[in-house]
C-alpha positions in Angstrom: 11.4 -9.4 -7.5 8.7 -7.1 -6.0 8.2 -7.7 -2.1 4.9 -7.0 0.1 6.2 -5.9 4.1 4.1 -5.9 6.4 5.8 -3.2 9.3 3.9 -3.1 12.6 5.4 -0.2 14.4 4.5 2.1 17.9 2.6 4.5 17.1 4.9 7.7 17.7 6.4 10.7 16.3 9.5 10.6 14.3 9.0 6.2 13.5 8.2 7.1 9.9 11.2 8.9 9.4 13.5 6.4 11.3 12.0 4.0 9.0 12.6 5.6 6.0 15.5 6.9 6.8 17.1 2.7 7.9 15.9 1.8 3.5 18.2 5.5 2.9 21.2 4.7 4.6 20.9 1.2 3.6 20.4 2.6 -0.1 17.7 0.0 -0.4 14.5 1.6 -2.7 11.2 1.9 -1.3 8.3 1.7 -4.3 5.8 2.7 -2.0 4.9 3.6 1.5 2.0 3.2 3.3 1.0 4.2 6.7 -2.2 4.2 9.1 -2.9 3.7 12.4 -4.3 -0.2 13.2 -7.3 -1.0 15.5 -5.0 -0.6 18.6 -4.0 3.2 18.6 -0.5 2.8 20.0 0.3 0.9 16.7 0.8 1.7 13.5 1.4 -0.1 10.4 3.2 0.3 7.5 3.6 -1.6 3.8 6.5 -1.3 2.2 7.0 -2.3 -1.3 10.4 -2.8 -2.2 12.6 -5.1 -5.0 15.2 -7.4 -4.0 16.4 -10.8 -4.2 16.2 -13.2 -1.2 19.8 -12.2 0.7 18.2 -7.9 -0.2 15.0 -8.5 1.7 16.3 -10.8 4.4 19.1 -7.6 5.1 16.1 -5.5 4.6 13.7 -7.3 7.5 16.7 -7.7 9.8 17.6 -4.2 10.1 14.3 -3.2 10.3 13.8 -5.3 13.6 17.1 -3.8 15.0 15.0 -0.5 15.0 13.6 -0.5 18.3 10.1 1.1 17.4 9.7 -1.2 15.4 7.3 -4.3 16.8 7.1 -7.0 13.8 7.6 -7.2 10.4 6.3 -9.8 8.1 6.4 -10.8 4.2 3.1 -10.7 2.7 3.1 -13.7 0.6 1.5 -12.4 -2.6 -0.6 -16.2 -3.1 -1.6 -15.6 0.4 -2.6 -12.2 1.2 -4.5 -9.7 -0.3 -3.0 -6.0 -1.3 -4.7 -3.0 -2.7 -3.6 0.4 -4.0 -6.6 3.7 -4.9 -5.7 5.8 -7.7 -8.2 9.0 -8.2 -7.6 10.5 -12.1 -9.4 13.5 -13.0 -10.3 13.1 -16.8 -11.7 15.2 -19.5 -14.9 14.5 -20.0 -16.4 16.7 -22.5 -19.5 15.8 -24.7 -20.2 12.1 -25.8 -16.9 11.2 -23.9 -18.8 11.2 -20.6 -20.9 8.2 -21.1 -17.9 6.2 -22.3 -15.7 7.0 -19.3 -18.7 6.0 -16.9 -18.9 2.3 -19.0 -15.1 2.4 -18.6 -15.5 3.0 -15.0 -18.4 0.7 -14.5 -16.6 -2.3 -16.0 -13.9 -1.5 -13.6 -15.8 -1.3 -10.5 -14.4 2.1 -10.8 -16.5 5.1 -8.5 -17.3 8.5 -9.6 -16.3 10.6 -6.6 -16.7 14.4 -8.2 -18.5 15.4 -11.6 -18.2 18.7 -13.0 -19.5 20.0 -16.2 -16.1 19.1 -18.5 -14.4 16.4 -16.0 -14.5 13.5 -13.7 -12.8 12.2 -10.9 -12.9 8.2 -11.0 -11.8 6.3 -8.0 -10.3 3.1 -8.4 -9.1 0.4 -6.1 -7.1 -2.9 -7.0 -3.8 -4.9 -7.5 -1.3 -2.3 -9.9 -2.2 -4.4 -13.0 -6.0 -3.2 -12.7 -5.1 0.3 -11.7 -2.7 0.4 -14.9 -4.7 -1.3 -17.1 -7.5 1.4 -16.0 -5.5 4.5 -16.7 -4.3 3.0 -20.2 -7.7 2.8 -21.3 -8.4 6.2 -20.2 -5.4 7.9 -21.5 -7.1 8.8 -24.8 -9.3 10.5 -22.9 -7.6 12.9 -21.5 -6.5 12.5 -17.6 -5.7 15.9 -16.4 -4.3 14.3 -12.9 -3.7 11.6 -11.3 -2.7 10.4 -7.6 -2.0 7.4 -6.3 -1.7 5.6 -3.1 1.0 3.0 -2.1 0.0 -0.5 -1.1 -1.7 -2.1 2.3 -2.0 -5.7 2.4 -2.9 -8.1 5.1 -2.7 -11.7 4.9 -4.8 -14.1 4.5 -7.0 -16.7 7.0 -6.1 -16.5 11.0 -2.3 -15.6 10.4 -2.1 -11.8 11.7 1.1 -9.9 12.3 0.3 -9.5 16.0 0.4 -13.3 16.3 4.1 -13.0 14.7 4.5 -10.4 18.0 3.3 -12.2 20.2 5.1 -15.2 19.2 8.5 -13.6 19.7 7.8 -11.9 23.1 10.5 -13.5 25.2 8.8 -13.2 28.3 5.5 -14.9 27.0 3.4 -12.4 28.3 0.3 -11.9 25.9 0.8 -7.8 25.2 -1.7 -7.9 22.3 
């Protein structure tokens, strides 16, 4: 089953690659990895995407929180919270093909981000069924390249990870 973590971390050199390498040493799989600074610049936060059964991500999450960097780390319940990936494709667009990528595009809120005379880069943000449904339907196109991002999520409403923080802080000081 495909999990959603939410990884609030100090903002630091070398967390990314204690992170990492905790899911190597582990021999747990990452499917994707994302990583950007939050509103507070001493923290960073990362989504990991990774498969596992219950007992997998609960060892997962608890030896993530033995990493000291490491601030909070939260589930991101996939009925409430909200995750997006961006794919850019550049696609053959010769000819008569043009105007049918641009409909294709259109119908999936996708944006042209470069136009040359024989190809397009598309833009495309979404859950991975849109993003693969998009690149099915454009494979008979042509699609020279592609790249793709991992997953960021947040969850829904009031519930934020800071608040998870916060919560555990054993000395009850507010530090966020």
């Amino acid at each position: 089953m495909k999990h959603v973590l939410s990884v609030l971390v100090q903002n630091q050199p070398g967390v990314l690659v204690r992170v990492a390498s905790m899911f190597s040493r582990r021999e747990f799989n990452i499917d994707s990895l994302a990583v950007g600074v939050t509103q507070l610049p001493e923290y960073s936060r990362m989504t990991v995407v990774v498969h596992g059964d219950q007992a997998i991500i609960s060892q997962m999450i608890k030896q993530l929180e033995k990493l000291v960097e490491v601030v909070a780390v939260r589930i991101l319940p996939p009925h409430s919270s909200v995750s997006r990936g961006m794919t850019l494709l550049k696609v053959n667009a010769e000819g008569d093909t043009r105007a049918e990528i641009l409909k294709m595009a259109e119908i999936f809120r996708a944006k042209v981000v470069d136009a040359q005379k024989t190809t397009l880069i598309l833009e495309i943000t979404g859950d991975d069924e849109k993003i693969d449904a998009f690149t099915e339907i454009l494979a008979p196109y042509g699609i020279l390249e592609t790249i793709r991002t991992g997953l960021i999520g947040l969850e829904r409403g009031d519930h934020t990870i800071y608040k998870k923080y916060e919560e555990s802080d054993n000395d009850g000081e507010d530090v966020l």
